[in-house]
Structure formats: C-alpha cells, structure tokens
C-alpha positions, 0 to 999 in steps of 0.5 A, spaced: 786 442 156 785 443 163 789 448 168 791 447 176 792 452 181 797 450 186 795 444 191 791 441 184 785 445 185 782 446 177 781 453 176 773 454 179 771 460 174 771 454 168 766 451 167 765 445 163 764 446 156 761 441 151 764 437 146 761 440 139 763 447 143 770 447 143 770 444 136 768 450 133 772 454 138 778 451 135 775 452 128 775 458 128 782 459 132 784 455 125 781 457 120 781 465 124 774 465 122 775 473 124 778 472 132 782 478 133 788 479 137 788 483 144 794 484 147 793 482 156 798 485 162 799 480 167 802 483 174 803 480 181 805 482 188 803 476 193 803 471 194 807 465 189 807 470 184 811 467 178 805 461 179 800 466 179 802 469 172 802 461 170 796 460 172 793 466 170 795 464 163 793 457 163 786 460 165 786 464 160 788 459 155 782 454 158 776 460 156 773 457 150 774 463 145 780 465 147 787 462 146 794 464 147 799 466 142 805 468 144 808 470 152 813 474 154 818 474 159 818 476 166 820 483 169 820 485 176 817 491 178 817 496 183 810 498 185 807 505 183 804 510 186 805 507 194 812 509 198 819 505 196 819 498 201 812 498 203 809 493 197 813 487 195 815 487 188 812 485 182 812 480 177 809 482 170 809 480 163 804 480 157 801 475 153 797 476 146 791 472 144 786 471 139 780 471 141 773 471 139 770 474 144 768 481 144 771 486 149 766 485 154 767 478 155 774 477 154 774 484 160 768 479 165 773 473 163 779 477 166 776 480 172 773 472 173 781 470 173 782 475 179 777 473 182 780 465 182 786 468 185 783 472 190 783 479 187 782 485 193 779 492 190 779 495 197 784 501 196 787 504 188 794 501 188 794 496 193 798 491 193 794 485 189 795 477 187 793 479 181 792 483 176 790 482 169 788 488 164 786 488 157 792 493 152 789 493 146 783 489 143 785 489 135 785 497 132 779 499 137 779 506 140 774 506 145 773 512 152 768 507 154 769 508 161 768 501 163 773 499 158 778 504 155 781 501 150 787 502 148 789 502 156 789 510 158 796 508 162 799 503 157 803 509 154 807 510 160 807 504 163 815 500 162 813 494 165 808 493 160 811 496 154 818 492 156 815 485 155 810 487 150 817 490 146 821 483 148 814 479 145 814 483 139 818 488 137 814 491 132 808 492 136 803 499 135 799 501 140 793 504 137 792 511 137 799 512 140 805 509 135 810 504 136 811 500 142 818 501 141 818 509 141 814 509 146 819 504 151 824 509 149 820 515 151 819 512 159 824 510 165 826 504 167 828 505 173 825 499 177 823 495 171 827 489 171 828 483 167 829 476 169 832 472 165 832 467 170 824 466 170 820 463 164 812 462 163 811 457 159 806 457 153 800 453 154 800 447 150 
C-alpha cells in the first residue's frame, strides 16, 4: 500500500521495498512469527492537523515491519506547559501496532515520519505539526535515556491515557497498572473528545 500526503506527494521517508520482502513482512504479521505490540501517541498543533494524524498512521502502516492494528478516537488537547491561548490546540490519538522491528528502528521510523511533516525541535513544548512517540514496546521497562520505555510521562498524561482507554479498555501500562486507574487518577480538564472526527484504519 501507498500512503499520499496532502497535494498527492507520496510520503518521502518510504523507500521502495521489494516484492519477496513485503512478503515475509506480512508473513510474519500473519502467522505472529514473534511481532510485538507497541502502543504510539500521535499529537498535532499546526497545520491540517487532523490530515497530519492520518498521514502519520498511513506512514506508519507503509513501514515494512510494522502494521496498524487498532486507532483511537480523536481528543482535542490544550498545549502543556506554555501560556493559555499562545499554541493552538491539538488533535491527539493512539494507535497500536504490531511490528517486528526492534525499538530503536521503530523509534528511527517515528522520528523519520515527523521529519516527512517538518517536525521542528527548537525549543521543549513547542508547538509542532507532529509528534509521534512510542508508549510501550511489548512488557519492556527500559531507562535508556535515548528510549524510555514505558513513556516516563505516559501515566500522567489524559491525552494519551483517554484515547488509549477508548481504543482498549483493558489496556496496562507496564510497571504502572491499568490504563483505566490511571486515567481516573489524572484531570481532563482541556482534554476533549471529538466524536465528529474519525481517523481511518489503513486497509
């Protein structure tokens, strides 16, 4: 399959993969010849931002190793840690996959999918056309400071634990417990649902 951006351009951090590697890529998707499941965080402030979530999932479906298996609903997030009114708001959701690429790649894939959307780093809480950050990666606790696994903030953080709840209510995080204990633990004041919105599922 082939994911488009807006204006039709294909995504550019996908290169072409051969025939017999796609194969054993969905090979090992069907038969779960070991994939594990890693739960990713999409957020978006500028821009189209509810096209940037989609496009985000369809690059992420389009990494040979990796598929798409589940998406959440929509949430509309007030920025953290900047002044009210100085960001524009975001658009979040989770999505699961299961994915035979080790956490580093799937990391060095989530950073090349911002980059496709012209991810800026320049300043901590910035407003950003896309972020994509991994949550968990199977039951692995790691303190890797290039990746922490579970996400340090994850447990705090309503506008990962609400669509992550929505998509799977029986969800743990590791080393902290139920996602819905931990969602009933934490405000969502300024983490709003939008029924009207839809991502799709790659097909």
């Amino acid at each position: 399959m082939s994911a488009f951006f807006a204006g039709g351009q294909s995504d550019p951090t996908v290169q072409p993969v051969p025939a017999s590697v796609v194969e054993r890529v969905d090979a090992a998707d069907t038969t779960l010849q070991n994939p594990k499941r890693a739960v990713i965080s999409l957020g978006s402030n500028l821009g189209n931002r509810l096209e940037t979530l989609q496009g985000a999932i369809d690059a992420l479906e389009d990494t040979p190793g990796v598929r798409v298996k589940g998406v959440s609903p929509v949430y509309e997030t007030e920025p953290w840690g900047v002044a009210p009114g100085s960001q524009p708001a975001y658009f979040n959701a989770v999505v699961v996959v299961k994915t035979t690429l080790p956490p580093s790649s799937l990391l060095e894939r989530a950073h090349a999918v911002e980059e496709a959307f012209h991810r800026v780093r320049d300043e901590r809480w910035g407003a950003r056309t896309l972020d994509v950050d991994i949550i968990t990666y199977a039951e692995v606790v790691s303190d890797d400071p290039v990746l922490t696994l579970p996400h340090p903030r994850a447990h705090e953080r309503a506008f990962v634990l609400a669509p992550w709840h929505d998509l799977d209510p029986a969800a743990q995080l590791p080393a902290r417990g139920p996602v819905a204990d931990l969602l009933a633990a934490v405000t969502r004041e300024g983490v709003t649902p939008r029924p009207d919105l839809e991502l799709r599922l790659p097909e």
